[in-house]
C-alpha positions in Angstrom: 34.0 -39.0 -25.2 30.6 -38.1 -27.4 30.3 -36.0 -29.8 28.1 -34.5 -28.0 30.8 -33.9 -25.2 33.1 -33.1 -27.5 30.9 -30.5 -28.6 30.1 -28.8 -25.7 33.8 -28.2 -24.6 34.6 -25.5 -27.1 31.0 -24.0 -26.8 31.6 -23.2 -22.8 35.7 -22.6 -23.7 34.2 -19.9 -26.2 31.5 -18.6 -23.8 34.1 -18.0 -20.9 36.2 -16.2 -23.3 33.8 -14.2 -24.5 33.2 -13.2 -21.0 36.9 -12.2 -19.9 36.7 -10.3 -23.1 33.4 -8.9 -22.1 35.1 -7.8 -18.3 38.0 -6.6 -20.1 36.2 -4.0 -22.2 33.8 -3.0 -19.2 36.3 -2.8 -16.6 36.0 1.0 -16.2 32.3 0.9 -16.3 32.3 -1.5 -14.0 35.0 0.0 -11.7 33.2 3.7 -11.7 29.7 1.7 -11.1 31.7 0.2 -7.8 33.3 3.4 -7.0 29.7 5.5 -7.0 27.8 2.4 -4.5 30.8 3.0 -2.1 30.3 6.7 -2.5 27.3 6.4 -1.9 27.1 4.1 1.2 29.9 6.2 2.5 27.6 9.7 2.1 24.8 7.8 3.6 26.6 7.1 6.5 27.6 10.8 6.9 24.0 12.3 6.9 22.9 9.3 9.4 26.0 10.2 11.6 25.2 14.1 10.7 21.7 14.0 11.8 22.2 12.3 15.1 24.7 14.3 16.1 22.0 17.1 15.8 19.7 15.1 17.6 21.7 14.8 20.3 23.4 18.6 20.5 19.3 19.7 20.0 18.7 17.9 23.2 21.2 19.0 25.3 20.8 22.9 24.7 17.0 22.1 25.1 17.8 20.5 28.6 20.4 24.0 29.0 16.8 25.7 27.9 14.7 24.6 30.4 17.5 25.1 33.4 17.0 28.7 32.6 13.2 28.6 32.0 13.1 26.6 35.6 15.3 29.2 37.5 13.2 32.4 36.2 15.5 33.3 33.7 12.9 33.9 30.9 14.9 36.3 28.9 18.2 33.6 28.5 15.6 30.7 28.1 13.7 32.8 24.9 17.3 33.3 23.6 18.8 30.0 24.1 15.1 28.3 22.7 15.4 30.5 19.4 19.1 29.7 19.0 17.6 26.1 18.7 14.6 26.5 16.6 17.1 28.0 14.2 19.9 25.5 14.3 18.0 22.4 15.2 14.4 23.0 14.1 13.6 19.9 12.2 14.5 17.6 15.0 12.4 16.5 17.8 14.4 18.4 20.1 13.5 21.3 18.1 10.3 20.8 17.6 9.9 21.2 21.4 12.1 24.3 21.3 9.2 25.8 19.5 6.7 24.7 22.0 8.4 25.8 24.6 9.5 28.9 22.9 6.2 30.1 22.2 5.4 29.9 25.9 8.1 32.5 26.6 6.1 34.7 23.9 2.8 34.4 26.1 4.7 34.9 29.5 5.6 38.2 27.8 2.0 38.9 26.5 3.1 38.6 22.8 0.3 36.2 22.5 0.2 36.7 18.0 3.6 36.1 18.0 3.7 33.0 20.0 1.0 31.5 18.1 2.5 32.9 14.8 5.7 31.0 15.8 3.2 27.6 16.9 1.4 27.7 12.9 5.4 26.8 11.8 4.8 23.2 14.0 1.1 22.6 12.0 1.9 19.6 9.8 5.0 18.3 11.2 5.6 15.0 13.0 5.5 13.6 15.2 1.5 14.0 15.9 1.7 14.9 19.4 4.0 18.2 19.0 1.3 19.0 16.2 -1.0 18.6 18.6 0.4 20.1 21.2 1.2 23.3 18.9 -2.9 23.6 18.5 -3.5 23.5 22.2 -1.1 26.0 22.7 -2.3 28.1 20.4 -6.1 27.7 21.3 -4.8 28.9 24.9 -3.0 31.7 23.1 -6.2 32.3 21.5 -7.8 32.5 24.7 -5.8 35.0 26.0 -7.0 37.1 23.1 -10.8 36.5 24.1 -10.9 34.9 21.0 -13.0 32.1 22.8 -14.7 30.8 18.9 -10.6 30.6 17.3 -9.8 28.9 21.2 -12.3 26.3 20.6 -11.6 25.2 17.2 -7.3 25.5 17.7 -8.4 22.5 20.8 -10.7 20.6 19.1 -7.9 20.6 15.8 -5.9 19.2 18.9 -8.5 16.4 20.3 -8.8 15.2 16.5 -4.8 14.8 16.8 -4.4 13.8 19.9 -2.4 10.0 19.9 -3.2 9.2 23.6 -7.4 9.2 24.9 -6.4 11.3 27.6 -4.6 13.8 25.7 -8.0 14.1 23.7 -10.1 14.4 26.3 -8.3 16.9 28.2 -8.1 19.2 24.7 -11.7 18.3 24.4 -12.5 20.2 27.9 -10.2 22.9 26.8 -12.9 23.3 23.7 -15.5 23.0 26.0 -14.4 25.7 28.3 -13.6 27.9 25.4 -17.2 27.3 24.1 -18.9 28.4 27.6 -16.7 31.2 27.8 -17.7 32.3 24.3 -21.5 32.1 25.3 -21.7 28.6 23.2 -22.8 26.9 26.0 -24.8 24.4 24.1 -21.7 23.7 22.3 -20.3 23.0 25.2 -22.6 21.3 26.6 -22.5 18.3 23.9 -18.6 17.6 24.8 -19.4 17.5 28.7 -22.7 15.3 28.0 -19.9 12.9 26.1 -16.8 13.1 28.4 -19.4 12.3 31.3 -20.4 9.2 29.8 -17.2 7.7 29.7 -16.2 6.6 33.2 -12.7 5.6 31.7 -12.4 8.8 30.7 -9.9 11.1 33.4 -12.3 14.7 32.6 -15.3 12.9 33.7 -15.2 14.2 37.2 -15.3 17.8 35.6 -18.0 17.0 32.6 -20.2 16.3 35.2 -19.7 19.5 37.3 -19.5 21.6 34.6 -22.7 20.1 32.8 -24.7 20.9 36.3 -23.9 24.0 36.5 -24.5 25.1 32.8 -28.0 23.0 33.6 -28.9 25.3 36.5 -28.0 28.2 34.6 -30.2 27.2 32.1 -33.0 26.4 34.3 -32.8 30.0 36.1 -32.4 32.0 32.5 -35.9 29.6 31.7 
């Protein structure tokens, strides 16, 4: 054996026990470090387990929701639709709860508070229920004959809007509001757009509506 060897022998039989010594003294630090990564994973599990059981008991009183709102029963469906905005609201379930709850508020001509209850979905996700929320409320609006508050809740919706059909169909909303609120040049830009694009399923209607805000204009001229 070398010297060299020789030498290295003790240096590793030193190094490994300064390490056993090292464990030794650490062993509670080391055993509370283990204990709060197992805590942890553990609570981490919980919420996951937590918030999908919400998701699904959200959807099932939704589905229990819209029963009643299908069979007339307005008054059950507004109470079982607030009982899961409250409980469930930040789910996706929930989220729709609101939509849908808001509804029951027009069907009852409480158009402020429906839209009231819609401004809580502004900002949320996913994009379409926030989008959905300001189409709802521009038809709230509407309601109101507050055609210039319609038009911009729709267009806030068109901006949103994650599908091209979606946009275009809260892009004719804006549009109707407009004529309705005597912007008809307003409107008439969105049906001059929408009835260029042959792919685009508010077409048909663009170019109706743009012919007869044409011959209106021709007859007021």
């Amino acid at each position: 054996m070398t010297k060299t060897g020789a030498a290295a022998r003790p240096d590793l039989e030193e190094r490994a026990e300064d390490l056993k010594e090292w464990a030794l003294l650490h062993s509670k630090s080391l055993s509370i470090a283990a204990g709060v990564i197992v805590v942890a994973v553990g609570l981490a599990f919980l919420y996951v387990k937590s918030q999908q059981a919400q998701a699904r008991n959200a959807s099932s009183a939704l589905v229990q929701a819209e029963q009643a709102l299908g069979a007339g029963n307005s008054a059950l469906a507004q109470s079982d639709l607030e009982r899961i905005v409250n409980r469930y609201g930040s789910t996706e379930s929930g989220r729709q709860a609101q939509l849908l709850l808001s509804q029951t508020y027009y069907d009852a001509g409480k158009y402020a508070q429906g839209i009231d209850n819609l401004q809580k979905l502004i900002a949320t996700k996913p994009k379409f229920i926030e989008a959905s929320a300001y189409n709802l409320m521009g038809a709230g609006y509407e309601q109101q004959n507050k055609f210039d508050d319609a038009a911009g809740a729709y267009q806030k919706a068109a901006d949103m809007a994650v599908g091209k059909s979606d946009r275009d169909s809260y892009l004719a909303n804006a549009a109707r509001a407009l004529t309705a609120g005597g912007k008809k040049a307003e409107a008439e830009k969105i049906w001059s757009k929408l009835a260029a694009d042959p792919t685009s399923p508010a077409a048909a209607e663009a170019r109706v509506r743009l012919g007869e805000l044409q011959a209106k204009a021709v007859k007021a001229g």
